[in-house]
LOPAKE-234497 format. One line per 3 residues: number of its first residue (from 1); their letters; for each residue x, y, z negated of N, C-alpha, C. Coordinates in nm, 3 decimals, always signed. Last residue first. Layout:
N
NUM	A	X/Y/Z/X/Y/Z/X/Y/Z | ...
This chain:
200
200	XXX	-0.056/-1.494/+1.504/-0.067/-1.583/+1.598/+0.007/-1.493/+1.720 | +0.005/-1.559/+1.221/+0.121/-1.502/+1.307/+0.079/-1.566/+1.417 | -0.099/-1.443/+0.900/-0.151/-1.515/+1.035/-0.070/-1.487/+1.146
197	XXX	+0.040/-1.458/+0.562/-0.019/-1.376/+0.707/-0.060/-1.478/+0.806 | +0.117/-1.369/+0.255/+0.073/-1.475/+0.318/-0.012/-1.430/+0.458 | +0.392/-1.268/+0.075/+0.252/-1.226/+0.132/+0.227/-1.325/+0.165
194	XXX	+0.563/-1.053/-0.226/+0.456/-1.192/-0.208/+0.380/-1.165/-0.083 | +0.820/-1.038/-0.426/+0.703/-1.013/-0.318/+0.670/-1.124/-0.262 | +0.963/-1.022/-0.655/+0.865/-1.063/-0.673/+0.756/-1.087/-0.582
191	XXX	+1.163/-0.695/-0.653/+1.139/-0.881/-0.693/+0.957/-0.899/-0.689 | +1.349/-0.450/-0.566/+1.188/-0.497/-0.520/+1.213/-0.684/-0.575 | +1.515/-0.206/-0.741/+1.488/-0.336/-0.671/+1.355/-0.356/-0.672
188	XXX	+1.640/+0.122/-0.604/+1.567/+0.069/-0.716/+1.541/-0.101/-0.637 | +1.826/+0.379/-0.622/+1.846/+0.250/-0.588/+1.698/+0.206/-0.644 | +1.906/+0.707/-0.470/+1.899/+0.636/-0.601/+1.873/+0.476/-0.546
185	XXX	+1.874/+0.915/-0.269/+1.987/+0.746/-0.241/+2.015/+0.706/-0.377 | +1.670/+1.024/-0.246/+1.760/+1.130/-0.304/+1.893/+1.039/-0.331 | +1.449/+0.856/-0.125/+1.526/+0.980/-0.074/+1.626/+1.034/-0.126
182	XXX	+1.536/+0.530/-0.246/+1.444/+0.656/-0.252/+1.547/+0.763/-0.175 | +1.619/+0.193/-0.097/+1.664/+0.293/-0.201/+1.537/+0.435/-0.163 | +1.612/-0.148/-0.258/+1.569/-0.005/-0.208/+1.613/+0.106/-0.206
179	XXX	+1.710/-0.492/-0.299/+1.744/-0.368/-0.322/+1.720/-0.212/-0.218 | +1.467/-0.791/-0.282/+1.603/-0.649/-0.248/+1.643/-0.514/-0.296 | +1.252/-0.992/-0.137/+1.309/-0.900/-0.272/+1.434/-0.851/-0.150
176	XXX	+0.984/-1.178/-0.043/+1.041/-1.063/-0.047/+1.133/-1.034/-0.124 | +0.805/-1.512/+0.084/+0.888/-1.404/-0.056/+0.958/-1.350/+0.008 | +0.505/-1.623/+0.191/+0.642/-1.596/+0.218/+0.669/-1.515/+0.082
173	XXX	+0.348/-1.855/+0.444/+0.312/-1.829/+0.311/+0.458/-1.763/+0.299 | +0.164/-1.810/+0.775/+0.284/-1.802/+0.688/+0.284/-1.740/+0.559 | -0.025/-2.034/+0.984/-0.003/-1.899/+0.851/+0.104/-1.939/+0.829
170	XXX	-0.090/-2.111/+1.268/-0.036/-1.992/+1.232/+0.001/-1.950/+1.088 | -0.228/-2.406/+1.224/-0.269/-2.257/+1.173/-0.247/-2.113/+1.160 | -0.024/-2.530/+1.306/-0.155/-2.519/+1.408/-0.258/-2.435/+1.334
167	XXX	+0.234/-2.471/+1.258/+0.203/-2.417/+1.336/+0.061/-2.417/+1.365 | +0.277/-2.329/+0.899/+0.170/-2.421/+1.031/+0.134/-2.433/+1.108 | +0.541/-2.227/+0.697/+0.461/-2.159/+0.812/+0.443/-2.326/+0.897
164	XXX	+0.703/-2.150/+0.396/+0.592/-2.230/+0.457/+0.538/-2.197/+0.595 | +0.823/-1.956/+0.275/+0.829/-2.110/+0.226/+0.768/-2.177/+0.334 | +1.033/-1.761/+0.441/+0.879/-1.797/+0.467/+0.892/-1.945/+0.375
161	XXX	+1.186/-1.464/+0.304/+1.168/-1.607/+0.316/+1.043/-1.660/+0.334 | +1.396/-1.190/+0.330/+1.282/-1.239/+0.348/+1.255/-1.376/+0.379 | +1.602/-0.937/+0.182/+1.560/-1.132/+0.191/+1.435/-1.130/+0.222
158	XXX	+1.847/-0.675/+0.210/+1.674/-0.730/+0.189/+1.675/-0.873/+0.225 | +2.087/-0.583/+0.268/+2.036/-0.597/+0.114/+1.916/-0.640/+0.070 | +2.106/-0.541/+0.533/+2.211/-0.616/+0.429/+2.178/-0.682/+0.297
155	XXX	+1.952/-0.310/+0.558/+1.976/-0.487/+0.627/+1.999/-0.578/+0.514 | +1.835/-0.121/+0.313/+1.893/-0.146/+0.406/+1.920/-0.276/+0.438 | +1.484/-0.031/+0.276/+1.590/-0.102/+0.263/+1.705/-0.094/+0.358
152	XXX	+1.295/+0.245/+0.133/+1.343/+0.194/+0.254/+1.482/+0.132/+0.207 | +1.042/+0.440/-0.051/+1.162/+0.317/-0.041/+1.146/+0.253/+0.099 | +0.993/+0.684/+0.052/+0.981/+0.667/-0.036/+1.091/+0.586/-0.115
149	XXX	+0.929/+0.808/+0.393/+0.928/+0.669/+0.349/+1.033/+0.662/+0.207 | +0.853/+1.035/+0.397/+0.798/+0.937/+0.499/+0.798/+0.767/+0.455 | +0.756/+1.231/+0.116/+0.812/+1.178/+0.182/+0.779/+1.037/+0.301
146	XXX	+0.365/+1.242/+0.126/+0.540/+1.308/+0.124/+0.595/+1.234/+0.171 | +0.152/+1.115/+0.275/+0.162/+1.272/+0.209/+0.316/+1.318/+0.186 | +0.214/+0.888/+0.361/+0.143/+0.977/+0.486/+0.160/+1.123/+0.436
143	XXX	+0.431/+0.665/+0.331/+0.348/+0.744/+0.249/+0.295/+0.894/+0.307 | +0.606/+0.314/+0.346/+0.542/+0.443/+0.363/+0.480/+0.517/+0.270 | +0.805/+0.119/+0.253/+0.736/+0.152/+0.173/+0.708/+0.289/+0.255
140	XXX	+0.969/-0.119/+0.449/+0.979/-0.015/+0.432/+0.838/+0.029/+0.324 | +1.244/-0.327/+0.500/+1.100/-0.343/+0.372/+1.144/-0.158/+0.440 | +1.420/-0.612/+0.701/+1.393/-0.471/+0.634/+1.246/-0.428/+0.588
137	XXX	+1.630/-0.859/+0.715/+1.548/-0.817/+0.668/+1.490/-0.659/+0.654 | +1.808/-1.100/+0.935/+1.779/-0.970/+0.872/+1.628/-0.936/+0.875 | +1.756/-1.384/+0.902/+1.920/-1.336/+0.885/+1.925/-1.196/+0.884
134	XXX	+1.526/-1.524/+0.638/+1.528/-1.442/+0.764/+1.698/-1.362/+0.746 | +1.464/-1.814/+0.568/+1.483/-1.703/+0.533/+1.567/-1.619/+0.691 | +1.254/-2.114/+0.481/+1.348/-2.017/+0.613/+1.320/-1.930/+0.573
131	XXX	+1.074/-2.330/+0.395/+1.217/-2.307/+0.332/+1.332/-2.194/+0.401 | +0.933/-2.478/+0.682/+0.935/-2.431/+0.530/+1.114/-2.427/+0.460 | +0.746/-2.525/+0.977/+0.907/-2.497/+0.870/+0.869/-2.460/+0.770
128	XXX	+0.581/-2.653/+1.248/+0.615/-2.644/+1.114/+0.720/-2.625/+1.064 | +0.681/-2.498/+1.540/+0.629/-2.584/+1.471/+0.647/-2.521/+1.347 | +0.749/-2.204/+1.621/+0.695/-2.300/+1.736/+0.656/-2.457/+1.666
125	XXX	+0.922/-2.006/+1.557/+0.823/-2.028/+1.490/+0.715/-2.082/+1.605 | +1.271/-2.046/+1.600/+1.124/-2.027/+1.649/+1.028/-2.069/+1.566 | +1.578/-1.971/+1.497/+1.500/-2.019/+1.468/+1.338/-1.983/+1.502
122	XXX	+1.796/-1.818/+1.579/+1.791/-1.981/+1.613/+1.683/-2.037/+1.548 | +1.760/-1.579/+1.343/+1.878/-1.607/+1.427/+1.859/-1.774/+1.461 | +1.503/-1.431/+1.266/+1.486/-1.498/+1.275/+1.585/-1.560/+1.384
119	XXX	+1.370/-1.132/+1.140/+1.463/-1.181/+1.226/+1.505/-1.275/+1.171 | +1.087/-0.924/+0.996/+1.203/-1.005/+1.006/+1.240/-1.088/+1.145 | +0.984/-0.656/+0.838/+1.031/-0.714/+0.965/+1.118/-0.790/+0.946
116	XXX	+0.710/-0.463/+0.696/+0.801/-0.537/+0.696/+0.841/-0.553/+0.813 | +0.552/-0.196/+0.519/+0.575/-0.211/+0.670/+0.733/-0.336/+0.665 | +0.296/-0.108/+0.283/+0.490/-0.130/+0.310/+0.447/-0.147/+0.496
113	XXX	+0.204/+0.250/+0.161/+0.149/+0.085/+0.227/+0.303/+0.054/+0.247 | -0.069/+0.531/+0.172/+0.020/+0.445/+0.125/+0.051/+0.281/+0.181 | -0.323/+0.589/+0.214/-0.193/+0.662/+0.227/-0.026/+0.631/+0.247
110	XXX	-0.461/+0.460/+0.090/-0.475/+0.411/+0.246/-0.390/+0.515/+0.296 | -0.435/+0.325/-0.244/-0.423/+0.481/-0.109/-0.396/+0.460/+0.019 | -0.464/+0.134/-0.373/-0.509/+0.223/-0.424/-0.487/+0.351/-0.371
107	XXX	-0.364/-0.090/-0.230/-0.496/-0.149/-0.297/-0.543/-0.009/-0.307 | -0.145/-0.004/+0.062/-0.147/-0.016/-0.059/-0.294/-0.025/-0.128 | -0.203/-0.098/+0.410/-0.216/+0.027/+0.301/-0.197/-0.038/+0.174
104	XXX	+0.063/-0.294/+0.604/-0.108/-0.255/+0.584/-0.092/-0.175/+0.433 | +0.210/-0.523/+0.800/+0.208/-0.361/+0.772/+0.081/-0.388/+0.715 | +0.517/-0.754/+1.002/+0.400/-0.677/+0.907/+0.336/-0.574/+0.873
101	XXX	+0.670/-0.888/+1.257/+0.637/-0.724/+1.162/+0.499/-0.739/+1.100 | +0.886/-1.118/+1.312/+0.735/-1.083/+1.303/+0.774/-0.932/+1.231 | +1.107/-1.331/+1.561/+1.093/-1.235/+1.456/+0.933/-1.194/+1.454
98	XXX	+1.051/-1.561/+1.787/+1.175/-1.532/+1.689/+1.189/-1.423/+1.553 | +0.929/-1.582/+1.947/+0.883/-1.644/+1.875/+0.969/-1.622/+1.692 | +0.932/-1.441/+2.185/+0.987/-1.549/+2.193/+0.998/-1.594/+2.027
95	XXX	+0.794/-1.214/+2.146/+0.732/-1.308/+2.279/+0.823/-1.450/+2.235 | +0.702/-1.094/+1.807/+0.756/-1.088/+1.927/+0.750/-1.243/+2.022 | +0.420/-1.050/+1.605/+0.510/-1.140/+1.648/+0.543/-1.166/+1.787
92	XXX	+0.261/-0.881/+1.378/+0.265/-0.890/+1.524/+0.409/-0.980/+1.517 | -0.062/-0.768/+1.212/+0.090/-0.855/+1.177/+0.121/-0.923/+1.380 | -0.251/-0.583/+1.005/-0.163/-0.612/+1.179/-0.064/-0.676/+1.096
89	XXX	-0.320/-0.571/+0.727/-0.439/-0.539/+0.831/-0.352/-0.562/+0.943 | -0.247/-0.708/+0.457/-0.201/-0.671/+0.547/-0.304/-0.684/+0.676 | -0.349/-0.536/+0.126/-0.386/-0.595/+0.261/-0.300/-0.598/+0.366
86	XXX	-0.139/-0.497/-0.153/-0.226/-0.488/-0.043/-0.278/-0.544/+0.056 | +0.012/-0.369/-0.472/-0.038/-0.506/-0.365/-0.117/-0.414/-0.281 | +0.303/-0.343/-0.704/+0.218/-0.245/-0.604/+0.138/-0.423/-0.516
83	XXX	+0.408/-0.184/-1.014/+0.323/-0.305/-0.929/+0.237/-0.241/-0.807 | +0.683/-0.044/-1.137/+0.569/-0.067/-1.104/+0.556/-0.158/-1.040 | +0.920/-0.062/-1.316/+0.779/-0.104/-1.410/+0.660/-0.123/-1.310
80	XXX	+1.059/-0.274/-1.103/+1.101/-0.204/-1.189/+0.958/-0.202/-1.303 | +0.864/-0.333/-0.880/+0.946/-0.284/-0.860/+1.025/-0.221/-1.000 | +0.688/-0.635/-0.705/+0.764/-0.537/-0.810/+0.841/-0.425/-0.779
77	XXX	+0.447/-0.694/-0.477/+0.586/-0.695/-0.551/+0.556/-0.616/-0.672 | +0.186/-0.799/-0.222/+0.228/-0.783/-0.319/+0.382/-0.752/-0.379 | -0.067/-0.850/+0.055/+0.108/-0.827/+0.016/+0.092/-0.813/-0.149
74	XXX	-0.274/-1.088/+0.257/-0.194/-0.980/+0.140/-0.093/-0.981/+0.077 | -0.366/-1.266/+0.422/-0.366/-1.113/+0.438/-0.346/-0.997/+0.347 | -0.459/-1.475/+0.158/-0.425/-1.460/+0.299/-0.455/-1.295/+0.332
71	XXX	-0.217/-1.455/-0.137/-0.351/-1.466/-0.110/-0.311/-1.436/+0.114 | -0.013/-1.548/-0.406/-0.043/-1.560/-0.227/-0.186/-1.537/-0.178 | -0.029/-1.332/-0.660/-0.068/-1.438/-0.617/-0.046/-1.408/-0.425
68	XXX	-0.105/-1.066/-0.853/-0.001/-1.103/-0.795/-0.018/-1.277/-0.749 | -0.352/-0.946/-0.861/-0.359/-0.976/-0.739/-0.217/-1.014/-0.702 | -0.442/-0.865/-1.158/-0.464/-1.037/-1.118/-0.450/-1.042/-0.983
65	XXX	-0.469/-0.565/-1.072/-0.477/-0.610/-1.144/-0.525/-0.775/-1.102 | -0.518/-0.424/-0.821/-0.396/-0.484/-0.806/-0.437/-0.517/-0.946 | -0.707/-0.177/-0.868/-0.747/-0.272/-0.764/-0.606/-0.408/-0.737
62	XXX	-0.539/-0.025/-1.028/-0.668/-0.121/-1.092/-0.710/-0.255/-1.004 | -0.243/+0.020/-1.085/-0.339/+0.019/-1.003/-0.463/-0.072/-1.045 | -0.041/+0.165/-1.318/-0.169/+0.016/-1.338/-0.246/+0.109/-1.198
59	XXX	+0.303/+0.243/-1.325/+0.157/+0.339/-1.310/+0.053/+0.143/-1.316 | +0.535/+0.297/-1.531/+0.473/+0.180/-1.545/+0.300/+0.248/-1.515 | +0.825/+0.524/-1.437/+0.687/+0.516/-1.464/+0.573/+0.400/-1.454
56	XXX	+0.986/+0.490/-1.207/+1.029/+0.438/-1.390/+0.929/+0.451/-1.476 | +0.917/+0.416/-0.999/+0.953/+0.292/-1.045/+0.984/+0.332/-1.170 | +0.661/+0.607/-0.822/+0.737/+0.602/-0.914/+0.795/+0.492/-1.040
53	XXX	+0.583/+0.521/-0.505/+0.582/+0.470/-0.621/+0.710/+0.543/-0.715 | +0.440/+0.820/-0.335/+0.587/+0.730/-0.299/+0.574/+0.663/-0.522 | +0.097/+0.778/-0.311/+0.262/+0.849/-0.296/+0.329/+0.799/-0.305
50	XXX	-0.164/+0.841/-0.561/-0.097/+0.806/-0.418/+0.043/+0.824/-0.419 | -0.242/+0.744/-0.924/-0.159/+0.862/-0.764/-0.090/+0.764/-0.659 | -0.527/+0.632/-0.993/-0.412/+0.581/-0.969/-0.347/+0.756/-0.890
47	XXX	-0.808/+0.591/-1.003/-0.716/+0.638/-1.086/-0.546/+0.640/-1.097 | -0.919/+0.545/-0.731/-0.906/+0.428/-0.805/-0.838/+0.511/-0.961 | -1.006/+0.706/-0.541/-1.099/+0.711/-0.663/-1.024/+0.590/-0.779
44	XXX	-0.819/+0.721/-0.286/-0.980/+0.578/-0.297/-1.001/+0.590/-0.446 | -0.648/+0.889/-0.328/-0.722/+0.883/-0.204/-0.861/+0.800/-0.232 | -0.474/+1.076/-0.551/-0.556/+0.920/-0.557/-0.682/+0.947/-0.406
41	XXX	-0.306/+1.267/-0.655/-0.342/+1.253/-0.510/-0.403/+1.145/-0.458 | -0.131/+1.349/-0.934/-0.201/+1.281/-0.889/-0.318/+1.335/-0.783 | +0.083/+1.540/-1.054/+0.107/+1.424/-0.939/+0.017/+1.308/-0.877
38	XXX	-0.009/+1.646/-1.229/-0.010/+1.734/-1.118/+0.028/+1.635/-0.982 | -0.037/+1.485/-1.456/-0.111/+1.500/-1.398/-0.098/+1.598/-1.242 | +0.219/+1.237/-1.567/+0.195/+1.365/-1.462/+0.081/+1.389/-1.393
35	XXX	+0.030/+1.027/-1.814/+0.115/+1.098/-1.658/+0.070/+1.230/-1.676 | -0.170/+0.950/-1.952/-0.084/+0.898/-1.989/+0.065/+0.943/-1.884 | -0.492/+0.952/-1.719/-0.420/+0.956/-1.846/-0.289/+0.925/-1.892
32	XXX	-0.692/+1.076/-1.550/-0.578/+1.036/-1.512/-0.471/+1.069/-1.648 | -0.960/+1.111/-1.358/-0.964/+1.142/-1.487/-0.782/+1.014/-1.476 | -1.165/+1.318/-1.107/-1.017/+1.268/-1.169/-1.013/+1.257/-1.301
29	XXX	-1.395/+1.373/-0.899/-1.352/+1.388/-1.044/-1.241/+1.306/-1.046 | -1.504/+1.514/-0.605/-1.434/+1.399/-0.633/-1.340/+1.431/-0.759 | -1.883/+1.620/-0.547/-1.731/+1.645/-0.585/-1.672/+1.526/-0.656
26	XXX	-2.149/+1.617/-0.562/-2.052/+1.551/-0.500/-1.898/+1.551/-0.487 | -2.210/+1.806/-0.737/-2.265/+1.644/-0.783/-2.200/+1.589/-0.701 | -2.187/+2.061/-0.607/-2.100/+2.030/-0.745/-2.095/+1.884/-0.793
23	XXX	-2.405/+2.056/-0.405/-2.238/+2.036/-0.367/-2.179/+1.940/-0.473 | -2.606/+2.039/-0.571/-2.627/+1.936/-0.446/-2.449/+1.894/-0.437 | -2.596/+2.243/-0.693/-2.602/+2.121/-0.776/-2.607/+2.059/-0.696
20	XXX	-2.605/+2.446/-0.449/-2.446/+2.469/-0.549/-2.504/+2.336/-0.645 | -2.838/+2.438/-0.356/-2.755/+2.393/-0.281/-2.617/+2.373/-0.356 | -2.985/+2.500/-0.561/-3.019/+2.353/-0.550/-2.876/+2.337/-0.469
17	XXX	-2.915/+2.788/-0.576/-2.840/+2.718/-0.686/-2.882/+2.532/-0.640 | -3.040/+2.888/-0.318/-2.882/+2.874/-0.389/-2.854/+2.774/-0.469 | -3.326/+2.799/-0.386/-3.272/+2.798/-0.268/-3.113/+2.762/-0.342
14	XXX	-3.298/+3.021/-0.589/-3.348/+2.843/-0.613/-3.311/+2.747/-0.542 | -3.283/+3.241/-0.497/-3.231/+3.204/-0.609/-3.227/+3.034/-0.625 | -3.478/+3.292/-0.312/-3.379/+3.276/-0.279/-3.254/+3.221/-0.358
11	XXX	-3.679/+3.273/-0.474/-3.688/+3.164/-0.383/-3.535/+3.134/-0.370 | -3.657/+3.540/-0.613/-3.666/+3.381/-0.697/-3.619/+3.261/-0.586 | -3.654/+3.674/-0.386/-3.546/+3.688/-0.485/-3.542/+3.564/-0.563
8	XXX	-3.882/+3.703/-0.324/-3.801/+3.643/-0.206/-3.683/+3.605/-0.318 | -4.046/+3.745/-0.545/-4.090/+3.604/-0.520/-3.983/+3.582/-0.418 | -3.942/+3.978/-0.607/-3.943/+3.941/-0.705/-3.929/+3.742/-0.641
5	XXX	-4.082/+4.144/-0.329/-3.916/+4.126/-0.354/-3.905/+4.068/-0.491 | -4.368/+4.095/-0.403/-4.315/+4.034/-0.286/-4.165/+4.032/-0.326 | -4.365/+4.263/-0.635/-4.394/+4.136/-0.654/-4.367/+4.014/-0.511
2	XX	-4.365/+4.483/-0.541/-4.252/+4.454/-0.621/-4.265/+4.273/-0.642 | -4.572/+4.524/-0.351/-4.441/+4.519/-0.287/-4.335/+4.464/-0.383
Protein backbone atom coordinates (compact mmCIF):
# COMPACT_ATOMS: atom_id res chain seq x y z
CA UNK A 1 0.00 0.00 0.00
CA UNK A 2 2.98 2.36 0.83
CA UNK A 3 4.46 1.78 -2.29
CA UNK A 4 1.15 2.36 -4.27
CA UNK A 5 0.80 6.07 -2.44
CA UNK A 6 4.68 6.66 -3.08
CA UNK A 7 4.18 5.82 -7.08
CA UNK A 8 0.59 8.15 -7.18
CA UNK A 9 2.61 10.83 -5.38
CA UNK A 10 5.71 10.64 -7.78
CA UNK A 11 3.43 10.58 -10.84
CA UNK A 12 1.56 13.17 -9.55
CA UNK A 13 4.59 15.16 -8.88
CA UNK A 14 5.89 14.89 -12.44
CA UNK A 15 2.63 15.33 -13.81
CA UNK A 16 2.84 19.04 -11.99
CA UNK A 17 6.00 20.17 -12.40
CA UNK A 18 6.11 19.15 -16.56
CA UNK A 19 2.98 21.29 -16.56
CA UNK A 20 4.71 24.40 -14.40
CA UNK A 21 8.13 23.98 -17.20
CA UNK A 22 5.61 23.80 -20.02
CA UNK A 23 3.87 27.22 -18.61
CA UNK A 24 7.18 29.01 -17.19
CA UNK A 25 8.95 28.38 -20.96
CA UNK A 26 6.17 30.32 -22.34
CA UNK A 27 6.11 33.29 -20.58
CA UNK A 28 6.72 36.79 -22.14
CA UNK A 29 10.47 38.09 -20.76
CA UNK A 30 11.38 41.74 -20.85
CA UNK A 31 14.63 42.93 -20.89
CA UNK A 32 14.46 46.93 -21.06
CA UNK A 33 17.54 49.03 -20.43
CA UNK A 34 18.43 52.58 -19.87
CA UNK A 35 14.38 53.64 -18.71
CA UNK A 36 11.62 53.55 -16.71
CA UNK A 37 11.20 50.21 -16.24
CA UNK A 38 7.70 50.30 -14.79
CA UNK A 39 6.70 51.95 -18.01
CA UNK A 40 7.21 49.27 -20.09
CA UNK A 41 3.99 47.53 -21.83
CA UNK A 42 5.78 46.31 -25.18
CA UNK A 43 2.88 44.39 -26.96
CA UNK A 44 5.10 42.73 -29.98
CA UNK A 45 8.37 41.69 -27.80
CA UNK A 46 10.17 44.39 -29.60
CA UNK A 47 11.86 46.05 -26.38
CA UNK A 48 10.37 48.98 -26.71
CA UNK A 49 7.17 50.52 -24.30
CA UNK A 50 3.96 50.85 -25.80
CA UNK A 51 2.03 54.07 -25.12
CA UNK A 52 1.81 57.48 -25.61
CA UNK A 53 5.59 58.43 -26.99
CA UNK A 54 7.67 59.95 -24.53
CA UNK A 55 9.41 62.92 -26.57
CA UNK A 56 12.08 63.71 -23.96
CA UNK A 57 13.19 60.31 -23.65
CA UNK A 58 15.31 59.13 -26.91
CA UNK A 59 13.22 55.44 -26.79
CA UNK A 60 15.02 53.10 -30.31
CA UNK A 61 12.17 51.05 -31.68
CA UNK A 62 14.02 48.31 -33.32
CA UNK A 63 11.52 47.53 -35.92
CA UNK A 64 11.88 51.47 -37.10
CA UNK A 65 15.57 51.38 -37.32
CA UNK A 66 16.53 52.48 -41.34
CA UNK A 67 12.61 52.91 -41.80
CA UNK A 68 12.84 56.74 -42.12
CA UNK A 69 12.25 56.68 -45.93
CA UNK A 70 8.90 56.75 -48.27
CA UNK A 71 8.09 53.43 -48.36
CA UNK A 72 4.37 52.22 -49.76
CA UNK A 73 1.96 51.80 -46.87
CA UNK A 74 4.05 53.50 -44.35
CA UNK A 75 4.21 56.19 -41.97
CA UNK A 76 7.02 57.63 -40.25
CA UNK A 77 8.29 61.15 -38.01
CA UNK A 78 9.94 62.79 -35.38
CA UNK A 79 9.34 64.01 -32.52
CA UNK A 80 11.92 65.69 -30.42
CA UNK A 81 14.30 62.60 -29.40
CA UNK A 82 11.70 60.13 -30.44
CA UNK A 83 11.19 58.12 -33.68
CA UNK A 84 8.17 56.60 -34.36
CA UNK A 85 7.14 54.46 -38.04
CA UNK A 86 4.41 52.24 -39.26
CA UNK A 87 2.15 50.59 -41.54
CA UNK A 88 -0.66 52.22 -42.81
CA UNK A 89 -3.26 49.28 -42.95
CA UNK A 90 -6.83 51.72 -44.23
CA UNK A 91 -6.57 54.74 -46.00
CA UNK A 92 -10.05 56.11 -47.11
CA UNK A 93 -10.95 58.92 -49.37
CA UNK A 94 -14.18 60.84 -49.31
CA UNK A 95 -16.81 60.73 -52.53
CA UNK A 96 -15.77 63.86 -54.01
CA UNK A 97 -12.32 63.45 -54.06
CA UNK A 98 -11.43 66.22 -51.87
CA UNK A 99 -9.94 64.99 -48.53
CA UNK A 100 -8.29 61.36 -47.30
CA UNK A 101 -7.82 59.72 -43.70
CA UNK A 102 -5.12 57.62 -42.89
CA UNK A 103 -4.41 55.18 -39.89
CA UNK A 104 -2.38 52.09 -38.90
CA UNK A 105 -0.32 50.71 -35.57
CA UNK A 106 3.05 51.90 -34.68
CA UNK A 107 6.31 49.12 -35.81
CA UNK A 108 6.46 48.26 -31.97
CA UNK A 109 2.59 48.12 -30.44
CA UNK A 110 -0.44 47.37 -32.33
CA UNK A 111 -1.51 49.51 -29.40
CA UNK A 112 -0.31 52.20 -30.68
CA UNK A 113 -0.47 54.18 -34.11
CA UNK A 114 -1.26 57.89 -35.72
CA UNK A 115 -4.56 58.48 -37.48
CA UNK A 116 -4.28 61.40 -40.15
CA UNK A 117 -6.72 63.73 -42.23
CA UNK A 118 -6.58 66.03 -44.74
CA UNK A 119 -8.62 68.70 -46.58
CA UNK A 120 -8.21 69.62 -49.64
CA UNK A 121 -10.04 73.48 -50.39
CA UNK A 122 -10.55 73.31 -54.63
CA UNK A 123 -8.54 70.76 -55.07
CA UNK A 124 -9.53 66.94 -56.43
CA UNK A 125 -7.48 64.22 -56.50
CA UNK A 126 -8.77 63.35 -60.06
CA UNK A 127 -5.34 63.70 -61.97
CA UNK A 128 -1.78 64.11 -61.40
CA UNK A 129 -0.45 66.86 -58.70
CA UNK A 130 2.50 67.37 -56.94
CA UNK A 131 3.48 70.02 -54.62
CA UNK A 132 -0.24 70.28 -52.58
CA UNK A 133 -0.64 70.93 -49.15
CA UNK A 134 -3.64 70.48 -47.39
CA UNK A 135 -5.81 73.87 -46.05
CA UNK A 136 -6.48 71.66 -42.89
CA UNK A 137 -4.59 69.30 -41.25
CA UNK A 138 -4.98 67.02 -38.22
CA UNK A 139 -2.34 64.20 -36.75
CA UNK A 140 -3.63 62.18 -34.13
CA UNK A 141 -1.23 59.74 -32.20
CA UNK A 142 -3.51 56.97 -30.48
CA UNK A 143 -2.94 54.51 -27.69
CA UNK A 144 -5.47 51.71 -26.68
CA UNK A 145 -3.75 51.51 -23.01
CA UNK A 146 -3.76 55.18 -21.69
CA UNK A 147 -4.42 58.03 -22.57
CA UNK A 148 -6.68 58.10 -25.85
CA UNK A 149 -4.74 60.17 -27.61
CA UNK A 150 -1.21 61.13 -26.29
CA UNK A 151 -0.48 63.72 -29.17
CA UNK A 152 -3.24 65.41 -30.93
CA UNK A 153 -2.92 68.48 -33.24
CA UNK A 154 -4.69 71.34 -33.53
CA UNK A 155 -5.93 72.69 -37.25
CA UNK A 156 -4.14 75.50 -37.36
CA UNK A 157 -0.90 74.13 -36.50
CA UNK A 158 -0.56 70.87 -38.66
CA UNK A 159 0.79 70.71 -42.62
CA UNK A 160 0.13 68.11 -44.63
CA UNK A 161 1.71 67.92 -48.16
CA UNK A 162 1.36 65.41 -50.96
CA UNK A 163 4.63 65.94 -53.18
CA UNK A 164 3.24 63.68 -55.49
CA UNK A 165 -0.06 61.83 -56.22
CA UNK A 166 -0.83 59.39 -59.91
CA UNK A 167 -3.77 59.35 -60.79
CA UNK A 168 -3.49 56.05 -62.64
CA UNK A 169 -1.83 54.60 -59.67
CA UNK A 170 -3.58 56.15 -56.96
CA UNK A 171 -0.33 56.69 -54.81
CA UNK A 172 0.39 59.42 -52.84
CA UNK A 173 3.96 60.19 -51.83
CA UNK A 174 3.56 62.93 -48.74
CA UNK A 175 5.12 65.16 -45.61
CA UNK A 176 3.77 65.82 -42.18
CA UNK A 177 4.93 68.28 -39.44
CA UNK A 178 3.44 70.50 -36.64
CA UNK A 179 3.07 71.27 -33.53
CA UNK A 180 1.27 68.60 -30.86
CA UNK A 181 0.16 68.80 -27.94
CA UNK A 182 0.00 65.88 -24.82
CA UNK A 183 -2.75 65.69 -22.23
CA UNK A 184 -1.46 67.86 -19.65
CA UNK A 185 -1.37 70.88 -22.99
CA UNK A 186 2.50 70.71 -23.02
CA UNK A 187 3.59 71.11 -26.74
CA UNK A 188 5.83 68.99 -28.54
CA UNK A 189 6.72 69.14 -32.59
CA UNK A 190 6.32 66.45 -35.13
CA UNK A 191 9.15 67.09 -38.23
CA UNK A 192 9.98 64.85 -40.50
CA UNK A 193 6.80 62.76 -41.49
CA UNK A 194 6.74 60.67 -43.98
CA UNK A 195 4.01 58.39 -45.77
CA UNK A 196 3.32 57.04 -49.02
CA UNK A 197 -0.46 55.46 -49.53
CA UNK A 198 -2.89 54.14 -52.12
CA UNK A 199 -5.99 56.42 -52.36
CA UNK A 200 -8.14 54.46 -54.40
Amino acid sequence: MLVKKTYIFLLLFGVLSSIWVAHSGCAKEYSYEGGDTTAVNDTLGQGNPAGPPDTSHPWICLACIGQDEQVEKKWSFHAENFFSCGIIDTAIVNPERTAFTFFGPYSCSQDTGIIIDAFFDGITLTRDLHDISSSQGAFYYYDNIGPSYPLISHVANFSIKIDSYIQQTHLATGTFSGTVYKPDGTSSVITSGKFEIKLN
